[in-house]
C-alpha positions in Angstrom: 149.6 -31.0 111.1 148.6 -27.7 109.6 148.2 -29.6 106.1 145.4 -32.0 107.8 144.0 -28.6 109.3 143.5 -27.1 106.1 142.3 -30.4 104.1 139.7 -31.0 107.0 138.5 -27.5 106.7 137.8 -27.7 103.7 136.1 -30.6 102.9 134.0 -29.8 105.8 133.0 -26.6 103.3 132.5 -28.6 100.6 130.3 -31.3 102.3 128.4 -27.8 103.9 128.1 -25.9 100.4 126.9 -29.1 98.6 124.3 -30.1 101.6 122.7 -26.2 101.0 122.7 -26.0 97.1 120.3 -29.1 96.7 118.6 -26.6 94.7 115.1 -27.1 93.2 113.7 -30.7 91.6 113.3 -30.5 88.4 112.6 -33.3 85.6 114.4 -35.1 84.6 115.4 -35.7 88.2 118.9 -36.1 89.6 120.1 -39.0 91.3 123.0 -37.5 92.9 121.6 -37.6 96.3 118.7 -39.2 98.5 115.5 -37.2 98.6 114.0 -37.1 101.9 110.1 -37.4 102.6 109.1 -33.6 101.3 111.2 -34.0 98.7 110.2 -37.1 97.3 106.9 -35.5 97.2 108.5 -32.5 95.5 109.5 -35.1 92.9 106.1 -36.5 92.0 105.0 -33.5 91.9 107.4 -32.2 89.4 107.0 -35.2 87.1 103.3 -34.7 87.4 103.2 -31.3 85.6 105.9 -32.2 83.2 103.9 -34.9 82.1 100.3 -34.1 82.8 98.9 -36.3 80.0 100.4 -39.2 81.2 100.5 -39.3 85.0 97.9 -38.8 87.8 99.1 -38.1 91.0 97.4 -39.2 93.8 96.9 -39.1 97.7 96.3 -43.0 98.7 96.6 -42.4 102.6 97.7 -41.1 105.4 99.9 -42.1 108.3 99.5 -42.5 111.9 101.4 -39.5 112.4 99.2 -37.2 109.1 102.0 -37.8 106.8 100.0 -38.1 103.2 101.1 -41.0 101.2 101.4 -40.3 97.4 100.7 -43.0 94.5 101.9 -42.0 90.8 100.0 -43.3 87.9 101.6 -43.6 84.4 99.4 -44.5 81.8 99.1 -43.4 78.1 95.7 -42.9 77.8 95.6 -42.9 74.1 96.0 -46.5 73.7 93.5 -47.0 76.9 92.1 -46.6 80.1 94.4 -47.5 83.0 91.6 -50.2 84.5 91.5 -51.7 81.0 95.5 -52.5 80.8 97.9 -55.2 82.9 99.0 -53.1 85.8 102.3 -53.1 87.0 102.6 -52.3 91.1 106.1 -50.7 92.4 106.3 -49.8 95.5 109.8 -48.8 98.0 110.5 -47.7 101.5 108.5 -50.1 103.7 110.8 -50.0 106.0 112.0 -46.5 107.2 116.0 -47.1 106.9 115.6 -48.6 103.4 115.1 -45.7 101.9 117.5 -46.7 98.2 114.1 -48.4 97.3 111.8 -44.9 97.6 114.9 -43.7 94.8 114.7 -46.7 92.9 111.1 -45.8 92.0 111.7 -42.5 91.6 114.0 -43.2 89.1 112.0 -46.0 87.6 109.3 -43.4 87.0 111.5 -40.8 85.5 113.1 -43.6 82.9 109.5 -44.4 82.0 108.3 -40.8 81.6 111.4 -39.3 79.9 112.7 -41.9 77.8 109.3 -41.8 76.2 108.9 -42.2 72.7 112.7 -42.3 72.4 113.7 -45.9 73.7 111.1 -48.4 71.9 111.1 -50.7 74.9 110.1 -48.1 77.1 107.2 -46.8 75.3 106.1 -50.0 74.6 105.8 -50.5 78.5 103.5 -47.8 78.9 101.3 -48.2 76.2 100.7 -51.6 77.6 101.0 -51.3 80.7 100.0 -49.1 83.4 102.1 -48.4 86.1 101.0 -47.8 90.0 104.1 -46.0 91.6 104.4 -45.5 95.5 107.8 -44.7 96.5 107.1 -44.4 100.1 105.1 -46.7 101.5 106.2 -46.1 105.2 106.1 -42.0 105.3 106.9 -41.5 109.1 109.5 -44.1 108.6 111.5 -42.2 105.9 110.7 -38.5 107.7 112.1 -39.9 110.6 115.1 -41.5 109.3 116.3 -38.3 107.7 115.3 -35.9 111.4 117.5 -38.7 113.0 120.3 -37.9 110.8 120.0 -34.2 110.9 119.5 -34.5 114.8 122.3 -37.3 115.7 120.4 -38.5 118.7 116.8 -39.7 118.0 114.3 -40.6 121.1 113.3 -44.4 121.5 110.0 -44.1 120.7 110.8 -43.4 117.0 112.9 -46.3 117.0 109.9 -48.3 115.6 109.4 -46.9 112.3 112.9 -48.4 111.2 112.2 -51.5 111.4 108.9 -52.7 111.6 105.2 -52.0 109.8 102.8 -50.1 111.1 100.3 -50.4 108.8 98.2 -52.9 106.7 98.7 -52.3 102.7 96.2 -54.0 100.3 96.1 -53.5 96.8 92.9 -55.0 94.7 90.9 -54.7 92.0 87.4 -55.0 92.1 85.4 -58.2 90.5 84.5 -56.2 88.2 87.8 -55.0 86.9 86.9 -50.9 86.8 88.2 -49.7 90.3 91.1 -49.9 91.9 91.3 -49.9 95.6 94.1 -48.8 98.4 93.0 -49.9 102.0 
C-alpha cells in the first residue's frame, strides 16, 4: 500500500512539474503538448518574427465574445505576390473540442517555414503556392475548452461552443483576382 502511496505521489509531481515548465514558444515549435487559445497565438506570433520575409500575420476577426482571430500568410515573395499565386486555405478548430486540428496547422506551418530551402518538395510549395493558415477558426470554442479543463465543472451556457458554429466563415477572392476577403 505504501508502494502505491509513493508511485501516486510522484507521478502526481511529475504531471505538476511538466504542466508548469511549458516554458516559452519558440520556433521551431514543439509538438509535445496542445497549445491553448493564447498560446496558439503565441505561436503565430513567434513564427512571424522568425520568418518575417515570408509570413504576414494577420487579425481576420473577432468573436462574439472579443477573442481576435489570427490568419498566417506564407508566401515567398520573391517568386510573387500572394494574389498572383494558387492559394492553398487550411483552416482547424471549428469546433471547440477538436482542437488536434488548430495543432495540425500549426505544425503544417512550421514544416513549411523551417524545412525551407532544405526539403525540395517543401520549397517548391511555397514558391508556388501561397498558403492562408487559420488554426482556430472557433476562438471562444478552443478558450473554453481548455477553462473547462482547468476548472472541472463548466456552466451550461458554454456548453455551445463545443459543438456547434456560431459564426458564418466565407473565404473569396474578388472578380478581379487582387483582394482577398474574410467575412
Amino acid at each position: 500500500m505504501k508502494q502505491i502511496l509513493i508511485f501516486t505521489l510522484l507521478i502526481s509531481f511529475a504531471v505538476i512539474a511538466k504542466s508548469e515548465t511549458k516554458g516559452k514558444i519558440e520556433v521551431p515549435l514543439r509538438f509535445d503538448r496542445y497549445y491553448n487559445y493564447d498560446e496558439v497565438n503565441e505561436a503565430l506570433k513567434a513564427l512571424n518574427k522568425a520568418y518575417p520575409e515570408m509570413t504576414k500575420l494577420e487579425v481576420v476577426g473577432k468573436s462574439e465574445e472579443g477573442r481576435e482571430i489570427y490568419a498566417l500568410t506564407i508566401n515567398n515573395s520573391k517568386t510573387g505576390e500572394a494574389s498572383g499565386k494558387p492559394g492553398v486555405y487550411v483552416d482547424g478548430n471549428i469546433h471547440g473540442n477538436e482542437i488536434q486540428a488548430g495543432e495540425v496547422c500549426l505544425y503544417y506551418a512550421n514544416m513549411l517555414l523551417t524545412k525551407y530551402g532544405e526539403n525540395e518538395k517543401v520549397t517548391k510549395a511555397v514558391d508556388r503556392n501561397a498558403h492562408y493558415i487559420l488554426p482556430v477558426v472557433n476562438v471562444d470554442g478552443r478558450y473554453r475548452f481548455f477553462w473547462h479543463k482547468l476548472h472541472l465543472s463548466c456552466p451550461k451556457c458554454c456548453w455551445h461552443f463545443y459543438y456547434s458554429c456560431h459564426f458564418i466563415f466565407l473565404f473569396r477572392r474578388s472578380l478581379d483576382g487582387t483582394q482577398l476577403q474574410l467575412h
